[in-house]
C-alpha positions in Angstrom: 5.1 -9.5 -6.5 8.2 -9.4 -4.7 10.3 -10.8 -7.8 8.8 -7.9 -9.6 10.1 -5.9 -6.9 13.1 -7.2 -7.1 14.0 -6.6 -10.8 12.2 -3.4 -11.3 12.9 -1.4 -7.6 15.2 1.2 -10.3 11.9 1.6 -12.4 9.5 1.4 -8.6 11.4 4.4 -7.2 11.9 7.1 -9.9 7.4 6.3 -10.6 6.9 7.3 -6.6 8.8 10.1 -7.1 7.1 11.6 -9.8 4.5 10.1 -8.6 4.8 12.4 -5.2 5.9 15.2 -7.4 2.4 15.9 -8.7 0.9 15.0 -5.4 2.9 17.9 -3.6 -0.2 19.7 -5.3 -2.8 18.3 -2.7 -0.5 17.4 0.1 1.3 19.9 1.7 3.9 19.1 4.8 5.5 21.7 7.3 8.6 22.2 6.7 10.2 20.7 9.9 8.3 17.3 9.0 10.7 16.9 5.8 14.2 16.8 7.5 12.6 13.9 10.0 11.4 12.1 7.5 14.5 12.1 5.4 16.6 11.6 9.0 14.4 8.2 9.3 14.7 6.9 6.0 18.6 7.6 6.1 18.7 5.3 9.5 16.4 2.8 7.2 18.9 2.3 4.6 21.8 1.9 6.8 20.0 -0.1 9.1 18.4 -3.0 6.8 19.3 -4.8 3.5 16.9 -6.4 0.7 13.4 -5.4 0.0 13.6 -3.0 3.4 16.9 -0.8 2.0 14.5 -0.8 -1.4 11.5 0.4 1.1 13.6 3.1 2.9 15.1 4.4 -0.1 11.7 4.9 -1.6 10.8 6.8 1.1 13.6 9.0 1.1 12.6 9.8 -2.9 8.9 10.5 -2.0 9.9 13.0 0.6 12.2 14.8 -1.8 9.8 14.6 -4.4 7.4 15.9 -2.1 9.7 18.4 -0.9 10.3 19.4 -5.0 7.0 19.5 -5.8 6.5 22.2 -3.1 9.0 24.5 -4.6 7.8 24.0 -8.0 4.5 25.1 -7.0 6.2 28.3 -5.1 7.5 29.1 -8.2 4.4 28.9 -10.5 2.5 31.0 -7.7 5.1 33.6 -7.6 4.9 34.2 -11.5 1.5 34.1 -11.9 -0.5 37.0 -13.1 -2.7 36.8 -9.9 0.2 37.3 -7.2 1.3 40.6 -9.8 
């Protein structure tokens, strides 16, 4: 598992964003929760090297993702025939 980790982290990270992505459709966060979370995975990466950097960064990517989920859903809700 970790050698797998190791070779694909690129291919790991961008499927827990999009992952997220479509989760931001069940899970919704406040919006000061975001900004700590990012904060905290920022002091992650800079903190640690190897497999934890990998970690941290794929936190910081399921946050965002979360965070543009959110907005996409905003926007579909705003054009819908329903909110007219």
């Amino acid at each position: 598992m970790r050698r797998a980790a190791e070779l694909q982290w690129p291919a790991l990270l961008v499927g827990a964003a999009c992952v997220v992505i479509v989760a931001a459709g069940w899970v919704r966060l406040p919006a000061w929760v975001l900004p700590v979370l990012v904060l905290t995975g920022v002091f992650g990466v800079v903190l640690t090297d190897g497999l934890a950097r990998v970690a941290a960064l794929g936190g910081i990517l399921l946050v965002a993702g979360m965070w543009w989920g959110g907005l996409r859903l905003d926007a579909v809700r705003e054009t819908s025939p329903r909110a007219r």
